[in-house]
Phi, psi and omega in degrees: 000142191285149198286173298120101189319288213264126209039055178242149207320085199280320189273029145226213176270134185260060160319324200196139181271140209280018153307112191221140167195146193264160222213184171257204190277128179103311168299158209265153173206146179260143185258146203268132167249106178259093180285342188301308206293287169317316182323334205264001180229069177264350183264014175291149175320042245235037159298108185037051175338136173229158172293135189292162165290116208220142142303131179235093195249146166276122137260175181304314184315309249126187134321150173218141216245148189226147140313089186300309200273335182244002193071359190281156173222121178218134202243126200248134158325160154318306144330301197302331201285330188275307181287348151295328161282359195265340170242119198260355203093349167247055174212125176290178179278354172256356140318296202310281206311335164276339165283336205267315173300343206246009190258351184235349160094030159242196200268132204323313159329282183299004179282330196282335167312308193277315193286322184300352195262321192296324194294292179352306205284301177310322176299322189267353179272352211079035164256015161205166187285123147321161105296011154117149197292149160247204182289335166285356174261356151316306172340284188289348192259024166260337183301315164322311200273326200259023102347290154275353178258013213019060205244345175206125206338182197207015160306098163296143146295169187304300192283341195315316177291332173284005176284146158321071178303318164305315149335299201285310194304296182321305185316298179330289189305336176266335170284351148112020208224011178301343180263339156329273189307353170295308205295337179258358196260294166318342177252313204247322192236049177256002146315312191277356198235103177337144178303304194305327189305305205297316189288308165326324154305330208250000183275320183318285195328309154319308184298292187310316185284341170262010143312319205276314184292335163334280149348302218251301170315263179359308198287308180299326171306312181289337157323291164321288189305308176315314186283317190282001139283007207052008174288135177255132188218148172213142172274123197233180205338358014133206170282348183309298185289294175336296173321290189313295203267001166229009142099003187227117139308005189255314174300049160171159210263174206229131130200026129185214212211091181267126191240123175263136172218135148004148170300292183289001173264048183273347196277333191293340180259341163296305232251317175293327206285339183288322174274001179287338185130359161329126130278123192282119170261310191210144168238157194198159170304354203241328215192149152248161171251106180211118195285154176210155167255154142224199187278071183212321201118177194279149176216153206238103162300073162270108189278099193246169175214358157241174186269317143208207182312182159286316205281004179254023237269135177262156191299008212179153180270152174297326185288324181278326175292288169321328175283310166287000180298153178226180194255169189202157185242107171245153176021042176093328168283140164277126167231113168286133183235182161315090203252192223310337194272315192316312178308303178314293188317313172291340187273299181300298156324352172269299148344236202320341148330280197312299223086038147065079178218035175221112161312342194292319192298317174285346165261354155323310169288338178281337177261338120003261138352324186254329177256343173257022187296300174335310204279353212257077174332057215289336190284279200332330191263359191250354194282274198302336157290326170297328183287340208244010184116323194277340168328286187306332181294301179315293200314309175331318200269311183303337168272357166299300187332313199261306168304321189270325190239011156065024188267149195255120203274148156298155174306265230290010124263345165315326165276301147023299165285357145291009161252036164207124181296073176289256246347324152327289167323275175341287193314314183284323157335280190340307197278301170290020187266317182275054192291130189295152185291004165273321176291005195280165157188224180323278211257061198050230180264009178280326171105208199268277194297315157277337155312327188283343184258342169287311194311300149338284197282033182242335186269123177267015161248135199294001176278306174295325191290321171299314176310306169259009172272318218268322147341291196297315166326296192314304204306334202278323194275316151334290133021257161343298160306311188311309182308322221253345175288117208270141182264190160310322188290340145255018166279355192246334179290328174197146173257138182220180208242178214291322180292014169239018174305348170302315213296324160324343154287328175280332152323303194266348186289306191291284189348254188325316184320275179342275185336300163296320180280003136301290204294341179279305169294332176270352165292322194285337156295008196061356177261147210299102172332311158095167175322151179227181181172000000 
């Protein structure tokens, strides 16, 4: 490759030009190519790399590539720009290295060395897309968190700098736990973490805190207006809880604000949220849902008056929530929550809704355990949960707490949890919790139909267990139908004419039959499924 004016590498490819210096947020940096450095990260992901969605401005220099979501900017040399624009998603990396030798005229080898330490480099600025975390980057980022949460040393491993970074942050960010992992890569492991990782953490972090005080304001305003009508509100985890149990709304991600208020005050809480600018998107008998933009982004108001659905039956009553609630004073407001035992009962039963499929929950629960354990009545809170249902659901999170994030349980429940088979649960927990945000969904990667049957087996009473199997029936059957309804793609197979539009069911019955038994054999061959539908 023809050498590159400005900074270049002279004994390897001057991918990226080595001029580096560090700026705040929004200013331009030019990316650093270190081959010393990359050698030690040969291992990152570099299946068919694709480009991240960037703003994309012309210079004299290259490119300047700009980032919406963190303010961050980086400016790619000319070499750096072709190889950034090469990746599109369909070229591996010995595809790139052969373009990259033959458009500059060097030996395929060092194209292939030099591009991979660059691709290395793109991943950790955020210029191209992960492909999915593998098991060592679940690993490190459940250690990161249980770090932060001070449930297990804040010692970095060994491997942290060779990990897939670009990988681990997308992970975070979808389990809810990014500002965790800033907080440990900053207080325990920042020797161990690439520079560009660290700054690429703290511009997210920043983007996140001013979300979360955002957030946090909204909540205490609103609060504020509720309380100077007599309406009584109470809060449940959001920045409220953020603030209390990890002392920052900024340690923790958002994505709307649930406020419990009495049945009869739902028309009086409707008419203020209306007057701040709320639009009500959906209602249901239990809860509304209601948006506002603000200079933050939309922030979303779930507004409940039950704990939840029937088919959802919670261990305690809305009545019982209220009678034990306490007040915490943030920034001058009184805001009422839960208290502490009533708060477990209520995480965990939220947790085995989803199917435990956000880390954020279990680290909730894990912080917990470290900062209220002492505070916690444990015979009183296993008294009462067992009465009201909840006892496998609480053990489950708390023993989620311990396996995964190493927080250290009371005797009396340790003892406890030998009248009950998790493990099964735990395991399944496991295998699914860091499901990437495309597989994610209600109930994480479990889907409708096995999140609803893990959901059963979290409940040890045969009433709650009915309840929501006979839910699950109805919904199956819906299901069933919806699948079962013919679309364009068999209305494209024949045409027939509208009195035999029935037969069109037998259409899509053989169509899909075909389909999946192609797509089941070619899996079962190891080649690539190919489309569904």
């Amino acid at each position: 490759m023809k050498p590159v004016h400005h900074g270049v590498v002279h004994h390897g490819v001057g991918i990226v030009a080595s001029d580096m210096h560090d700026i705040a947020i929004g200013a331009e940096r030019i990316l650093v190519y270190d081959r010393n450095f990359f050698a030690t990260r040969m291992t990152i992901n570099l299946d068919c790399p694709t480009q991240a969605p960037l703003t994309v401005t012309a210079s004299e220099e290259g490119i300047v590539l700009h980032d919406p979501h963190t303010g961050s900017t980086h400016r790619l040399n000319g070499a750096a720009q072709q190889l950034w624009e090469l990746c599109d998603g369909t070229r591996n990396l010995a595809a790139l290295a052969q373009e990259i030798a033959v458009r500059f005229g060097i030996a395929p080898a060092d194209a292939s060395r030099d591009v991979k330490a660059a691709l290395a480099q793109f991943g950790d600025a955020g210029l191209i897309r992960t492909s999915g975390a593998s098991a060592r980057e679940r690993e490190l980022l459940t250690q990161a968190v249980a770090a932060a949460v001070g449930t297990r040393s804040g010692q970095p491993p060994e491997r942290a700098a060779a990990a897939d970074w670009n990988a681990l942050i997308q992970l975070a960010v979808d389990q809810g736990v990014l500002p965790l992992v800033h907080h440990c890569v900053v207080t325990h492991w920042r020797d161990a973490v690439p520079p560009l990782v660290r700054e690429r953490l703290h511009h997210l972090f920043a983007a996140n805190a001013a979300v979360a005080e955002g957030f946090l304001a909204e909540l205490l305003d609103v609060v504020r207006e509720l309380t100077a009508s007599h309406i009584g509100s109470l809060t449940l985890r959001g920045p409220a809880m953020a603030h209390s149990l990890y002392g920052s709304a900024a340690l923790r991600q958002f994505g709307d604000l649930d406020i419990f208020i009495r049945p009869d005050d739902v028309q009086r809480t409707y008419d203020i949220l209306r007057r701040r600018g709320y639009e009500f998107r959906s209602r249901r008998q239990t809860d509304a849902l209601a948006v506002r933009s603000t200079a933050v982004g939309a922030i979303t108001v779930d507004l409940q008056w039950a704990l939840a659905r029937r088919v959802f039956t919670f261990p305690l009553t809305l009545e019982e929530l209220w009678g034990r609630s306490m007040t915490v004073d943030i920034g001058g407001v009184s805001v009422r929550q839960p208290e502490l035992s009533d708060y477990l009962l209520i995480l965990c039963a939220h947790g085995s809704k989803h199917c435990w499929s956000s880390l954020i929950w279990i680290a909730d629960i894990a912080a917990v355990l470290r900062v209220w354990r002492d505070e916690v009545n444990w015979k009183v809170l296993l008294r009462r949960s067992a009465a009201g249902g909840g006892e496998k659901q609480l053990l489950l999170g708390l023993r989620l707490a311990h396996d995964v994030l190493g927080a250290e349980l009371p005797a009396a429940v340790a003892e406890r949890m030998r009248s009950y088979a998790l493990e099964p649960l735990i395991a399944e927990v496991q295998r699914a919790l860091c499901a990437t945000g495309k597989e994610r969904s209600f109930q994480g990667s479990f889907g409708v139909i096995r999140g609803g049957i893990f959901y059963i087996r979290t409940r040890e009473r045969l009433r709650d267990r009915m309840a929501h199997a006979v839910y699950l029936l109805r919904l199956s059957i819906v299901l069933a139908f919806g699948l079962a309804r013919p679309n364009h793609l068999d209305h494209a197979v024949v045409k027939l004419p509208s009195w035999l539009g029935f037969l069109y069911y037998g259409v899509r019955l053989v169509r899909v039959t075909l389909k999946w038994g192609v797509w089941l054999m070619r899996r079962g061959r190891g080649l690539p499924p190919g489309p569904r539908d």
